[in-house]
C-alpha positions, 0 to 999 in steps of 0.5 A: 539473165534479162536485164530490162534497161533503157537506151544509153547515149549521150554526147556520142557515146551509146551503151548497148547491151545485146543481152539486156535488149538494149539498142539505140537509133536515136540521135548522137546528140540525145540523152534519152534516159530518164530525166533524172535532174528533178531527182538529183535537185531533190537529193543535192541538198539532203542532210547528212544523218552519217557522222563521218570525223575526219582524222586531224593532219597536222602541218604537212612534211614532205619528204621521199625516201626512194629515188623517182626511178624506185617507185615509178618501175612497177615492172620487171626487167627483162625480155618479154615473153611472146604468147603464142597466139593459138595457145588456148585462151584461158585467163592468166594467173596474173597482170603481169603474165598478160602484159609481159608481151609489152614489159618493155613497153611498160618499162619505158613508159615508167622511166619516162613518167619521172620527167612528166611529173617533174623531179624538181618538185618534192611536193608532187613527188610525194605525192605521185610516189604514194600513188605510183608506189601503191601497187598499180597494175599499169593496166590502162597503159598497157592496154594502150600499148597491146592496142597500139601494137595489135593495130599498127602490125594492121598498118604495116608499123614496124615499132611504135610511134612517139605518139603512141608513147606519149598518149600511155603516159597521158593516160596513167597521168590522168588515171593518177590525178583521178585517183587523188582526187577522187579520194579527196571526194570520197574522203577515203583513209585508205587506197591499195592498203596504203594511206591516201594522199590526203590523209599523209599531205593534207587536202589542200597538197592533194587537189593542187598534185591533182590539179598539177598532174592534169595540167602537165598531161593536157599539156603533153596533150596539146602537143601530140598536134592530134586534134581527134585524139585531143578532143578524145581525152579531153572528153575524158576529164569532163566525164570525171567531173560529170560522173562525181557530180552524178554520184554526189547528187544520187546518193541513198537515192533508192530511185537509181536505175541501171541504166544510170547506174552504167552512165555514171561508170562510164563516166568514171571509170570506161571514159578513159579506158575507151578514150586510151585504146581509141587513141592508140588505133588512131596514132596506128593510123587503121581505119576508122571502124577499126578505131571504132571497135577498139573505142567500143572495146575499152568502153565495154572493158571498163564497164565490166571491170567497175560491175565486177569492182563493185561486186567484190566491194560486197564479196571481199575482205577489207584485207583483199580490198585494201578498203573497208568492205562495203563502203560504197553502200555506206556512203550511200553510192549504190551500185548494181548489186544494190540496184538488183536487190532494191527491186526484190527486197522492199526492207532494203529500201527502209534501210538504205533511206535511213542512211543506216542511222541504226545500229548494225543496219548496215550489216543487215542491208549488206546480208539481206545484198548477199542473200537475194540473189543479187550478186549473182544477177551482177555476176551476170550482167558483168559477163554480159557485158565482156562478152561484147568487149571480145566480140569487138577484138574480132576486128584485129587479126590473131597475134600474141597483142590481140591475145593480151586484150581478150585475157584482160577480159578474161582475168577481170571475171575470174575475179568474180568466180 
């Protein structure tokens, strides 16, 4: 597949396909896409033709029925398994099998996740068990640890800094936080098959446990005393915010290039996985290029799991999803499947501009996604883009942590098969 997209930068960040021909020698400090702030003036304001009614919450009764250690453990006890790093390297059959080289890791990090989010106060309790009990893999925590591990065995590191303990529980403190909120933003009913904290608690309970819970973690932040690793994360919660605002201002914009499409995910989903493996190499004390290349792979993870995510938004039941199918294109946030259609269908556009005020235009923008070849070219660009997260693994030396990180990639694309 060829995909024909512009160079990618902003801040200092830089997202270059070897398989699209994308490169960049421009300045850190330019944006050199196109200037798509006349397109998102122009949509910002457009009306709604969708009626979306909000299902009434009546007053807000909080209470929890499992104690923090009970929907915090997501993890099972036990010894880890060390891999054998020359074993062949095919995809696990699960997350957990790939983590259970740093389970303990893991299981320290839920323990201690309870005194972070503050057993005294059962509003946020609530809250976070919705979110902490509702079937989260713990992939970017963990990421942080088989990064921390793999590099420190680089620096001569016998065990693990409290550094590098906090910053995973940073991590997933800030990961949650963006998930309450973003289901706020997206009015969403449903996250992992459960209700969402808005829909049990009100809107107001979840922006203020969102808002908590990044405070508390910019708090545990300020203290690990690293300005590097601080500015890192901090850019993070800044992306968030840029990525919604992106998003809100393009939707049922049938103009979005790929290469916003990519800026835009990177915003909102490969900004924290990048941030998270950069700062674990850095409290593992490598050289920068090492860092630079564990920065480099979380950004090229992150991008591959959002356009596998959004592939199997087309591709997947409600059931599997734990969301209603396809719901991104209802709502008018089109992803790479649509991008890649929308340049081959001209129906699509009619469509999709029409914010499927017809009935069952919907199912017949979703048919005509399904059947031009779209997906596939999706598939594509995902694979793409994991093969550059292997080539940046390529810094550390063979270890069952080094092996953790190459089956992530590895597992995220048979999602795809």
């Amino acid at each position: 597949m060829s995909v024909t997209c512009h160079n990618l930068e902003f801040g200092r960040i830089r997202l270059d396909f070897v398989g699209c021909g994308c490169s960049s020698n421009a300045s850190p400090n330019r944006f050199p896409v196109r200037n798509c702030a006349e397109g998102m003036l122009r949509n910002v304001c457009r009306p709604r033709k969708l009626s979306c009614k909000k299902r009434e919450v009546g007053r807000c009764r909080v209470f929890s029925t499992k104690t923090p250690e009970t929907f915090l453990n997501g993890v099972t006890a036990g010894p880890p398994t060390v891999l054998d790093s020359k074993q062949e390297k095919k995809g696990p059959s699960s997350l957990s099998d790939m983590f259970e080289v740093v389970a303990d890791d893991l299981l320290t990090l839920n323990k201690n996740l309870q005194s972070i989010v503050g057993s005294e106060n059962p509003v946020l309790m609530s809250a976070a068990e919705q979110i902490f009990g509702a079937g989260g893999k713990r992939m970017r925590p963990a990421l942080v640890f088989l990064v921390s591990r793999a590099t420190a065995e680089i620096a001569g590191l016998k065990e693990l800094t409290i550094e590098h303990r906090r910053l995973a529980e940073i991590i997933e403190m800030i990961h949650t936080a963006s998930l309450i909120h973003d289901d706020v933003l997206d009015e969403s009913d449903m996250r992992r098959g459960k209700e969402t904290v808005h829909q049990l608690y009100g809107t107001r309970v979840a922006v203020l446990a969102g808002d908590f819970m990044f405070a508390q973690s910019s708090w545990y932040l300020a203290n690990l005393e690293n300005l590097e690793v601080i500015k890192l994360i901090s850019q993070v919660i800044k992306d968030f915010a840029s990525g919604e605002i992106k998003q809100a201002s393009s939707l049922f914009d049938c103009d979005v290039h790929l290469d916003e499409y990519l800026i835009k995910s990177y915003y909102k989903t490969a900004s924290l996985i990048a941030a998270s493996t950069k700062g674990a190499s850095i409290f593992s004390g490598v050289h920068s290029d090492i860092s630079e290349q564990m920065y480099q792979y979380g950004k090229n993870l992150g991008l591959s799991f959002q356009v596998v995510d959004d592939i199997l938004d087309f591709t997947q039941s409600a059931e599997q999803l734990g969301k209603p199918a396809a719901s991104d294109l209802a709502k008018g946030n089109l992803t790479a499947p649509v991008i890649f259609a929308l340049e081959k269908e001209s129906k699509l556009r009619d469509i999709i501009e029409s914010e499927f005020c017809e009935k069952g235009s919907l199912e017949e923008a979703i048919d005509i996604i399904e059947k031009c070849g779209a997906i596939e070219r999706a598939r594509d660009l995902a694979r793409e883009i994991a093969d550059r997260a292997l080539k940046n693994l390529d810094c550390l030396p063979e270890s069952s942590f080094r092996l953790g990180l190459e089956q992530t990639v590895n597992y995220n694309l048979e999602r795809i098969k």
